[in-house]
PAMAR-828456 format. One line per 2 residues: number of its first residue (from 0); their letters; for each residue x, y, z of C-alpha. Coordinates in Angstrom, 3 decimals, m for minus. Layout:
BEGIN
NUM	A	X:Y:Z; ... $
This chain:
BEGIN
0	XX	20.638:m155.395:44.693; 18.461:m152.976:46.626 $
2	XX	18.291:m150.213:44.256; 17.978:m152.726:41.216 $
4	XX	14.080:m152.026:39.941; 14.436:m155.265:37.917 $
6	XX	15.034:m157.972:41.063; 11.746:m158.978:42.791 $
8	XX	11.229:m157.841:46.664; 9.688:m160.399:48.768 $
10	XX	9.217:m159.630:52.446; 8.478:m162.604:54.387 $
12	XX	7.275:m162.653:58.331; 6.932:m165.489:60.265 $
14	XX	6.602:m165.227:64.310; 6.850:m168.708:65.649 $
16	XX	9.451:m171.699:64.424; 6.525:m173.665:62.506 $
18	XX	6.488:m170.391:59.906; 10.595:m170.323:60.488 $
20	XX	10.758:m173.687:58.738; 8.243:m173.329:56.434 $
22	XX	10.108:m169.962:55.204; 13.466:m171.150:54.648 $
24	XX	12.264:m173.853:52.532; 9.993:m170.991:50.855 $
26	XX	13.509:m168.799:50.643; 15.356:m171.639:49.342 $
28	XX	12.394:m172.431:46.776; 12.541:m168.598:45.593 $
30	XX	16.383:m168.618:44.970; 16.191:m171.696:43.021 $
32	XX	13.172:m170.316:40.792; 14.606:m167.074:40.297 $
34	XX	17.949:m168.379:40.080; 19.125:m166.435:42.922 $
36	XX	17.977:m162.714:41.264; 15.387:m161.984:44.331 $
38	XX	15.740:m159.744:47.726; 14.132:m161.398:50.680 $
40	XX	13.891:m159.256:53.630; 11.211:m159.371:56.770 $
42	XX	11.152:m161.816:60.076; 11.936:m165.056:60.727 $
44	XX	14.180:m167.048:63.134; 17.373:m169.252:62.369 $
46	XX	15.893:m171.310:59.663; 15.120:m168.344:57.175 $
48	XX	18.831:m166.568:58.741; 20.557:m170.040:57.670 $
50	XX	19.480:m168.517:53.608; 20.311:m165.458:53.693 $
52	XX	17.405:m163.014:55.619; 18.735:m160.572:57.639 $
54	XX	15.808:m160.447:60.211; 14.191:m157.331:61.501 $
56	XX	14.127:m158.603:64.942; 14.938:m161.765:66.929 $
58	XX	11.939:m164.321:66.727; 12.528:m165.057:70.006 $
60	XX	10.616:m161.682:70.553; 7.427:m162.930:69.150 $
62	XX	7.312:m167.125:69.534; 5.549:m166.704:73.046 $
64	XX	3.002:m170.144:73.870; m0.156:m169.002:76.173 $
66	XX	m0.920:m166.427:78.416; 1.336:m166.603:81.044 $
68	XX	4.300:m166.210:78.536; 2.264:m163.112:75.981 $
70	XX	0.864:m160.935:78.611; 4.391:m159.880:80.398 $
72	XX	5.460:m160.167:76.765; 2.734:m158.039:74.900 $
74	XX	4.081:m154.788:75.142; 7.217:m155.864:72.976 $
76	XX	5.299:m157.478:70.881; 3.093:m155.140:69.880 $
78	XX	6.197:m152.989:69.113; 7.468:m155.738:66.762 $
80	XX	4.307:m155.662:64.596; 4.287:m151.942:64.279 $
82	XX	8.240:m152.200:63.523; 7.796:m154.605:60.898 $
84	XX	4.621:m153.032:59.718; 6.441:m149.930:58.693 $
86	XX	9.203:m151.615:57.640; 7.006:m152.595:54.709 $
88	XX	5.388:m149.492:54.038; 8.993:m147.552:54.298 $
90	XX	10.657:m150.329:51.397; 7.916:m151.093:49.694 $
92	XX	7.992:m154.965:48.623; 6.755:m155.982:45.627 $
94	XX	4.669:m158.832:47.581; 4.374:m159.457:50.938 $
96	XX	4.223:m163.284:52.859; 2.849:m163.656:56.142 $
98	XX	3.742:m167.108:57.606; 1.629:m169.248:60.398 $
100	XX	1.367:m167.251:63.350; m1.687:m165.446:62.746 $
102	XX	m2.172:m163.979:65.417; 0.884:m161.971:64.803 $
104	XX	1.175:m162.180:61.558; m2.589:m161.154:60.418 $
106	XX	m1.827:m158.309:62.901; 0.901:m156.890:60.532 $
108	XX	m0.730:m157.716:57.235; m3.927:m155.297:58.568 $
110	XX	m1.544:m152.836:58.922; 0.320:m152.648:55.796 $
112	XX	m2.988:m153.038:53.995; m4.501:m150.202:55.569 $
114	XX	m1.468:m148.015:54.772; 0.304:m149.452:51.416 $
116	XX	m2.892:m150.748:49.671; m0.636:m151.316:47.027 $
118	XX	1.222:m154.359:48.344; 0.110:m157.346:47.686 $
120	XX	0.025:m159.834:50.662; m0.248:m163.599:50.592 $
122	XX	m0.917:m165.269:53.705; 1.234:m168.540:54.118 $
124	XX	m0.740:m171.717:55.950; m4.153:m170.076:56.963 $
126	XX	m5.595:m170.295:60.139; m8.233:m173.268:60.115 $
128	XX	m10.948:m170.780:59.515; m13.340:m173.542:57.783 $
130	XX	m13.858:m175.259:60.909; m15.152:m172.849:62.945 $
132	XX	m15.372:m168.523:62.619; m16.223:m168.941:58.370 $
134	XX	m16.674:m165.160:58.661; m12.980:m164.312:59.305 $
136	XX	m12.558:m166.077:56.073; m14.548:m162.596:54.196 $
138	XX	m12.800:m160.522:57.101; m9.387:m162.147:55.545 $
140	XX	m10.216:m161.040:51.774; m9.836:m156.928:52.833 $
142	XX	m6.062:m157.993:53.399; m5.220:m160.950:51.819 $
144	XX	m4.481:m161.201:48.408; m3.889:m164.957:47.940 $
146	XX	m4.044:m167.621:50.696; m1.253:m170.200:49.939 $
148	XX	m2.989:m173.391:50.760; m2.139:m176.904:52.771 $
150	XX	m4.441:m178.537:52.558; m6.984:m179.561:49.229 $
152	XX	m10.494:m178.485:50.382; m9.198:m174.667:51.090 $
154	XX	m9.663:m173.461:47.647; m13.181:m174.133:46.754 $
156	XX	m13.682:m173.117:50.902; m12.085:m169.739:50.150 $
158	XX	m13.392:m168.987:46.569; m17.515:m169.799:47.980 $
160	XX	m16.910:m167.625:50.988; m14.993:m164.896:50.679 $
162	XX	m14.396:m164.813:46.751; m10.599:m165.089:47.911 $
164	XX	m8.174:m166.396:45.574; m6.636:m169.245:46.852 $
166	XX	m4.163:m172.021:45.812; m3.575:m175.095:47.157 $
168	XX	0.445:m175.591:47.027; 0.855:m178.848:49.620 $
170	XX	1.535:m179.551:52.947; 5.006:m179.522:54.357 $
172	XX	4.654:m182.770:56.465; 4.737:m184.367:51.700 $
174	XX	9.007:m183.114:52.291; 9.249:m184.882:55.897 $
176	XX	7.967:m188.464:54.386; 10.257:m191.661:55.831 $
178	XX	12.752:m192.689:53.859; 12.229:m195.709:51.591 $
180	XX	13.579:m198.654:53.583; 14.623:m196.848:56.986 $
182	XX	11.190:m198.743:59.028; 13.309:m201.988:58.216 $
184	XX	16.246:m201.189:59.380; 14.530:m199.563:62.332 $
186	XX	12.614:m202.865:62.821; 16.407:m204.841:62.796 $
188	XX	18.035:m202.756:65.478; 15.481:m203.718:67.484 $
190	XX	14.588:m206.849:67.380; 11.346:m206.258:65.727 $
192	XX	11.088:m209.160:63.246; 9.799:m207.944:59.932 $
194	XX	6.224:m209.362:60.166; 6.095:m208.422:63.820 $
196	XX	2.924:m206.039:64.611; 3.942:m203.018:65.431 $
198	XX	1.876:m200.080:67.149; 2.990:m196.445:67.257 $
200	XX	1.351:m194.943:70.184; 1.424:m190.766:69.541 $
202	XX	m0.363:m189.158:72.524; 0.451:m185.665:71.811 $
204	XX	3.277:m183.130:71.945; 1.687:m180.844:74.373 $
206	XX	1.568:m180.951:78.188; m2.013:m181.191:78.490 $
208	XX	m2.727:m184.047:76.135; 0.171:m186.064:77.102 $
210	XX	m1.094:m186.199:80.843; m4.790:m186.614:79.240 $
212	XX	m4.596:m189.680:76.874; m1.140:m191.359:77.795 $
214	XX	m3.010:m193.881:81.096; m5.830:m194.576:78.108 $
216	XX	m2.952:m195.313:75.456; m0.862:m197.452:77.938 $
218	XX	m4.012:m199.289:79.036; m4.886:m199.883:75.097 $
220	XX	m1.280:m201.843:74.912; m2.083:m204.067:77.724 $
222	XX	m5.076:m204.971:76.027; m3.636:m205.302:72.934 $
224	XX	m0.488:m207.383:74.244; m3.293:m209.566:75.782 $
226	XX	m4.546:m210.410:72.843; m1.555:m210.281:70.436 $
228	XX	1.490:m211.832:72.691; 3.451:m210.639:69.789 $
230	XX	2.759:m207.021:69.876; 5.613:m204.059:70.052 $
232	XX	5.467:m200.940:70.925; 6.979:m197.675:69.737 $
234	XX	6.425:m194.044:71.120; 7.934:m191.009:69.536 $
236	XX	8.179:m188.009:71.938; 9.555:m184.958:71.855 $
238	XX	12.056:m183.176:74.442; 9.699:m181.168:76.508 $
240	XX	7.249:m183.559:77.363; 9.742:m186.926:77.365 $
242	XX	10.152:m186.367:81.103; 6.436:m186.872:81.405 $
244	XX	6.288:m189.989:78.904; 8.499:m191.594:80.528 $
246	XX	7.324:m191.622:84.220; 4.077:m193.127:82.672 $
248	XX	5.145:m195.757:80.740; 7.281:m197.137:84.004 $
250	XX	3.733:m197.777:85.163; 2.994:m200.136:81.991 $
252	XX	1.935:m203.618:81.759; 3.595:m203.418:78.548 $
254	XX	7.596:m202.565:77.361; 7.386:m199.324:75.012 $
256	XX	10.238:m198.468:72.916; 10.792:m194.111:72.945 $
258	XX	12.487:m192.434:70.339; 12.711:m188.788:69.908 $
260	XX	14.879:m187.672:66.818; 13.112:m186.957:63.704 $
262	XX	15.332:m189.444:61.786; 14.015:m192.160:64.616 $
264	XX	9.762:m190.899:64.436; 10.128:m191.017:60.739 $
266	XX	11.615:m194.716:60.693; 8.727:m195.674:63.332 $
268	XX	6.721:m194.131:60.346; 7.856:m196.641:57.717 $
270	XX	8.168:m199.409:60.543; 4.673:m199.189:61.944 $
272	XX	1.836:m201.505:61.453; m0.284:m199.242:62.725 $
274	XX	m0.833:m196.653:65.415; m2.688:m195.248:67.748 $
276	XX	m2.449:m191.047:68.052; m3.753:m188.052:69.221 $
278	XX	m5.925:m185.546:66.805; m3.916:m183.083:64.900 $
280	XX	m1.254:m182.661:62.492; 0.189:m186.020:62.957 $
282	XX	m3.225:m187.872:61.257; m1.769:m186.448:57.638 $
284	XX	1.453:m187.354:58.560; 0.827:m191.443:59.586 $
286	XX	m1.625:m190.707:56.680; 0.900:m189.596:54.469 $
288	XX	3.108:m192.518:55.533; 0.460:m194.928:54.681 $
290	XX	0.189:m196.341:58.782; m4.028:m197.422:59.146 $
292	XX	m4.939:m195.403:62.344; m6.980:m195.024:65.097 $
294	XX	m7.518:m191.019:66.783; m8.582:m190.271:70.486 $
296	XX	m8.561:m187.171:71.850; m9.639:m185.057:75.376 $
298	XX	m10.122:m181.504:75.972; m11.275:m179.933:79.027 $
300	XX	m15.106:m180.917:79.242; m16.029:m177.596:79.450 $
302	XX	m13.549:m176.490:76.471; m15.204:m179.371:74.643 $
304	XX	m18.796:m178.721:74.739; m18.275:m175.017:73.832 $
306	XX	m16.030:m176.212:71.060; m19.025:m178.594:69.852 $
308	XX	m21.022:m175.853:69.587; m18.729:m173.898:67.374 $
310	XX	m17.385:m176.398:65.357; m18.627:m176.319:61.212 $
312	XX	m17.195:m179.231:60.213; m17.883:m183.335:60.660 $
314	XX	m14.420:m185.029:61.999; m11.556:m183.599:64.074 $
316	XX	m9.358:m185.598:61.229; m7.744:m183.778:58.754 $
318	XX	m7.275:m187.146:56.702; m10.975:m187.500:56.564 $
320	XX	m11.619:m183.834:55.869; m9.826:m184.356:52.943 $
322	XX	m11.216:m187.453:52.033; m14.724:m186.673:52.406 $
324	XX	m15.751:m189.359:54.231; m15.297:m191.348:57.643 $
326	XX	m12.002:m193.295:57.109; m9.990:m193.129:60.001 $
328	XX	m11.925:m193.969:63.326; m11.851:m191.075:66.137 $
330	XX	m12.569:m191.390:69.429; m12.986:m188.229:71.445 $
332	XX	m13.713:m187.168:75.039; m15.830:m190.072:76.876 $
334	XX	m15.611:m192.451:73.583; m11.468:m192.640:74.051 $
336	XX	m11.581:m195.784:76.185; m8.903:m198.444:76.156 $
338	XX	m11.562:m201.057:75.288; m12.859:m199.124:72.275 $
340	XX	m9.712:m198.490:71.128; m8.138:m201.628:71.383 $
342	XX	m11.221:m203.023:69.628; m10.924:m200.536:66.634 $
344	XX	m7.233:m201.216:66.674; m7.157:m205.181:66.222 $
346	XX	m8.466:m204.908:62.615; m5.710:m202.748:61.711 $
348	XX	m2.933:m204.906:62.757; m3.134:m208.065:60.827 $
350	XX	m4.123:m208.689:56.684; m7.684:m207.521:57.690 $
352	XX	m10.250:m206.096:54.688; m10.402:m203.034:57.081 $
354	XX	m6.540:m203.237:56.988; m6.712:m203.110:53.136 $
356	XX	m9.851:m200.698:52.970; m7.669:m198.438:55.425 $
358	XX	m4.768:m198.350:52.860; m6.419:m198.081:50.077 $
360	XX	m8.246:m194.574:51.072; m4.415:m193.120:52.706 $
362	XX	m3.032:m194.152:48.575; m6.410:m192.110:47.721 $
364	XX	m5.053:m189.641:50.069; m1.249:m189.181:48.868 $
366	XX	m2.842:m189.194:45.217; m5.281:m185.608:46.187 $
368	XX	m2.336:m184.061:48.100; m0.197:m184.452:45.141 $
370	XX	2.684:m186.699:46.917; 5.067:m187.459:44.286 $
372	XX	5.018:m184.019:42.292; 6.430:m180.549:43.197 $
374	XX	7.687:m180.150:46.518; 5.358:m177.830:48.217 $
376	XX	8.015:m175.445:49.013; 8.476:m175.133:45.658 $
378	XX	4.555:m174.779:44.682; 4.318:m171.939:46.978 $
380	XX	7.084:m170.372:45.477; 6.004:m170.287:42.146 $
382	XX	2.266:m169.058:43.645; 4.304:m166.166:45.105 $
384	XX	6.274:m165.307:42.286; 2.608:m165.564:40.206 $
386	XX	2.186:m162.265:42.548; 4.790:m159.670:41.083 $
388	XX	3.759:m157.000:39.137; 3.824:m157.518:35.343 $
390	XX	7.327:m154.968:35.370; 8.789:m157.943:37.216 $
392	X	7.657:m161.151:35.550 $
């Protein structure tokens, strides 16, 4: 299959698990389009091995968190981009697909550009350039050819600032939706009766916001249990941080349920009421979900007022980025008190207009992200195959 002229070459790179997952579903997308007649080579970890990539060099070379773990690391890693760099000027793919990672990843693609010209490069979930440093966006266009998009607003962003072609293909949290019916049967095996409140209570995934908002989220529950004897609780964690979850919540006024699987969160999901979380990724997905929300979030104060001063854009919420408009009720830095959020919670919990308004703009929401049509894996495929030279299409 090398040698064969007539089979697309996609090279794929990805540093870090998030772009591992993404790229096996890309691989398995690719297959499936081209009906298995492709050659994927590049980087990735176990997800893109599991179909079929043969990986230039063990991810676990490259997915480094923070400075304590790059600096002793850099050296190697540095030798990783230029190794995978000429890997792609030496075979020559027909495109190219950086993954996440950018600081890796972008690395590499300046490389190849500078020295194969020729090879297209698409770069694979940007970095959130439209929030704050808009001029890496033109800085991006003398390397990227097309930025595979996640989110909606990234194509018109793209197009008015750098004249870079980009194309919105989806988000992969639309493939990790609950499963019709699995927040009931979540609700039975515990004891949650089905017109129970329920709160999810999402505090983060990383160290430092766990031990920032968890008191505040625990102290929200008491006030909420106060007023709503009913209430339950649910708290999806994840492994690293679980130790630090629960030593808090033994502190509670309140009993929390913790889960950790992803079979469990995305049951809580189709279970919840509502929920209380922490800014980030997880908005689109209890967005996605169709769960009314609440954010809070803290940052260092000093992080946080340098931040306000670089930040272009009008929410820390994805779901109202996309939406345009202030749907989903944040809380940040001195604002994320238990009172105010228990307060902005209430409304959300019972057959409120704000309940109804709430669900109404997260059905607007799955309808602009395109929930219910191609699975993004498979939309970025097809933008990726849109890349091969005419010889090849």
């Amino acid at each position: 299959m090398k040698d064969d002229v007539s089979i697309p070459h996609i090279m794929l790179v990805a540093g870090e698990p998030s772009g591992d997952a993404l790229g096996g579903e890309l691989m398995e997308a690719l297959k499936h389009l081209t009906g298995g007649a492709v050659r994927i080579t590049g980087a990735g970890g176990p997800k893109m091995i599991a179909e079929g990539l043969v990986s230039i060099f063990p991810m676990s070379d490259t997915s480094v968190m923070g400075p304590r773990e790059v600096i002793p690391r850099l050296p190697l890693i540095l030798r990783r981009m230029r190794e995978t760099a000429d890997f792609a000027v030496r075979e020559r793919p027909d495109v190219m697909v950086i993954i996440d990672s950018p600081d890796f990843t972008h690395m590499v693609a300046k490389r190849v550009a500078k020295r194969a010209p020729d090879i297209p490069i698409a770069n694979y979930v940007s970095p959130s350039v439209w929030a704050w440093r808009r001029g890496r966006a033109r800085a991006m266009a003398k390397y990227v050819s097309r930025v595979l998009a996640l989110l909606p607003f990234e194509p018109d962003f793209f197009r008015a600032e750098a004249a870079l072609d980009c194309v919105y293909v989806g988000h992969p949290a639309i493939e990790r939706l609950p499963i019709e019916g699995s927040g009931k049967a979540f609700r039975a095996a515990r004891g949650i009766a089905p017109d129970q409140p329920l709160l999810m209570l999402l505090p983060g995934s990383r160290t430092n916001e766990v031990k920032r908002l968890i008191a505040d989220f625990g102290a929200t529950a008491a006030l909420l249990a106060r007023d709503i004897p009913d209430i339950k609780f649910v708290l999806p964690t994840v492994p690293h941080v679980r130790h630090l979850v629960e030593e808090a919540v033994k502190t509670w006024a309140v009993p929390v349920e913790l889960v950790e699987s992803e079979d469990e969160k995305r049951a809580a999901f189709d279970a919840a009421t509502a929920a209380l979380a922490a800014s980030g990724t997880v908005s689109l997905e209890l967005g996605l979900a169709r769960v009314p929300m609440v954010i809070a979030y803290k940052i260092d104060p000093i992080a946080a007022w340098v931040v306000s001063g670089l930040l272009k854009v009008p929410s820390v919420v994805i779901v109202n980025l996309i939406l345009d408009r202030p749907s989903v009720r944040e809380f940040l830095q001195y604002a994320a008190k238990p009172p105010a959020l228990a307060e902005a919670l209430k409304p959300l919990l019972s057959d409120t207009p704000e309940r109804r308004r709430a669900i109404a703009d997260l059905d607007e929401l799955r309808e602009i992200m395109g929930v219910g049509g191609d699975r993004p894996s498979l939309r970025a495929a097809r933008a990726v195959l849109e890349m091969l030279p005419a010889r090849l299409k």
